[in-house]
C-alpha positions in Angstrom: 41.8 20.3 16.1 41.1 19.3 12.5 39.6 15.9 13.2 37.0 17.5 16.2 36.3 20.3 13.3 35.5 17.5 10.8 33.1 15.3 13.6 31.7 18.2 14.0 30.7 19.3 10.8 29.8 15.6 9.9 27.7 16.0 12.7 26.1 18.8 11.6 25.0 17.6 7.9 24.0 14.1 9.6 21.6 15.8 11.9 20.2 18.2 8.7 20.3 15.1 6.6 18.5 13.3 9.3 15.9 16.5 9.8 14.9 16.2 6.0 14.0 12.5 6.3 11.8 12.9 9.4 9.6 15.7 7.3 9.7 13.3 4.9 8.3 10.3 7.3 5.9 12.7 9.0 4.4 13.5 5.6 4.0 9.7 5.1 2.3 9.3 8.4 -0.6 12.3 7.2 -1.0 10.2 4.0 -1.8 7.2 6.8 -4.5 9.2 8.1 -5.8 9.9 5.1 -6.3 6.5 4.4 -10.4 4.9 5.3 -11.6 1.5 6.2 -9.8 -1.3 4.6 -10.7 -4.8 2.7 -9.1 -7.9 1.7 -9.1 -9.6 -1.4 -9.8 -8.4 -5.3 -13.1 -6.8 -6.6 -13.8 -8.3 -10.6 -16.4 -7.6 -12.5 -17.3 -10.4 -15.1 -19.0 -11.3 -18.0 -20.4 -14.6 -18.6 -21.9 -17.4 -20.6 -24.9 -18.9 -19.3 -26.1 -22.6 -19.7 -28.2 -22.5 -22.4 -26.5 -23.4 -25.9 -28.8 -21.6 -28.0 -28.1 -18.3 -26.1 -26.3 -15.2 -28.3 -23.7 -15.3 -25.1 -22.4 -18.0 -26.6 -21.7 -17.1 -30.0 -20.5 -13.2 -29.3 -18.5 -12.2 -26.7 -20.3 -8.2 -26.7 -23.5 -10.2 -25.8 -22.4 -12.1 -22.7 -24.3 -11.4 -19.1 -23.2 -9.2 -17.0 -20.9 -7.6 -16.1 -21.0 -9.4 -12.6 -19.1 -8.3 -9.4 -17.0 -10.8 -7.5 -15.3 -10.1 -4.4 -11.9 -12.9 -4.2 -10.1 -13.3 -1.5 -7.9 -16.1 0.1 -8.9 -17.8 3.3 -6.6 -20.1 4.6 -4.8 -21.9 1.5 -8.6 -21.9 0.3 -9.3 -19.3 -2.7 -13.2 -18.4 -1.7 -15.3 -15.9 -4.1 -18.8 -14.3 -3.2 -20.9 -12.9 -6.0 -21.6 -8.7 -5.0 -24.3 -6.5 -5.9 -23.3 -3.0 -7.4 -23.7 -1.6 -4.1 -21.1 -4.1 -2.4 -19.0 -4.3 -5.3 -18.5 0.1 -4.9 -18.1 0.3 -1.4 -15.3 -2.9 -1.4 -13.7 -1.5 -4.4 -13.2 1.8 -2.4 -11.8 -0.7 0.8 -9.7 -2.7 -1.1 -7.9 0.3 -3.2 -7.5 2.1 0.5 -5.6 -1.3 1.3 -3.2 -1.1 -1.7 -2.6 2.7 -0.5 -2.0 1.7 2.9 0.7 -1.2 1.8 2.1 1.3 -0.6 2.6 4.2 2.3 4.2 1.3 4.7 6.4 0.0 1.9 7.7 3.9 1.7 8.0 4.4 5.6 10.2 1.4 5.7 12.3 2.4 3.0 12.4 5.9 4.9 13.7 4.0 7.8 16.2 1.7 6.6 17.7 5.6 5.0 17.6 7.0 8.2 19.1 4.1 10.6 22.5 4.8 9.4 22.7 8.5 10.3 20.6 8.3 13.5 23.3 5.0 14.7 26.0 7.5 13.9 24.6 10.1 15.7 24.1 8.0 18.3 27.6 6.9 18.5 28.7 10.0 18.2 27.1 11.3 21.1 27.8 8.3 23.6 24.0 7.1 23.6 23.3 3.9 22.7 
């Protein structure tokens, strides 16, 4: 009688255990639809030395051009880089920051699964379903 007592009270903290972690998940899938269009790759914003030697930009690094906006990103094994104007450079900023969110909340829902996976296989078990 002691050991059915003692399933069933494991049970019973598995399943609220279990409970907690889907509010938990669900909450990470409302920050996935918070989330807006996505881009690949860096945004950097630059500044440079041009070719002439006589230039100031040379001499002091407060007086280089710029700053320019480069998007980076890797296609194939190939690095490529496209110069951006403000406009571009804003907008894929936005994108690529909504990517890093987006890997962040996936890297969180995995960990969120690999806690729940033991309680819901015992749970399982424990109920005959497989």
């Amino acid at each position: 009688m002691k050991s059915r007592r003692f399933s069933q009270n494991r049970r019973q903290a598995l399943e609220r255990r279990l409970q907690a972690q889907q509010r938990d998940y669900r909450a990470l899938t409302t920050e996935l639809s918070d989330v807006g269009f996505i881009w690949t790759g860096t945004v950097q914003r630059r500044t440079l030395t041009c070719g002439k030697s006589q230039c100031p930009c040379h001499q002091d690094p407060e007086r280089r051009h710029g700053p320019y906006a480069y998007w980076t990103t890797k296609v194939g094994n190939r690095t490529v880089s496209r110069l951006l104007t403000d406009v571009e450079a804003d907008l894929y900023e936005e994108w690529v920051q909504n990517r890093r969110k987006l890997a962040a909340t996936q890297k969180k829902m995995f960990a969120a699964s690999k806690k729940a996976a033991p309680a819901i296989l015992s749970l399982r078990k424990a109920t005959g379903r497989s």
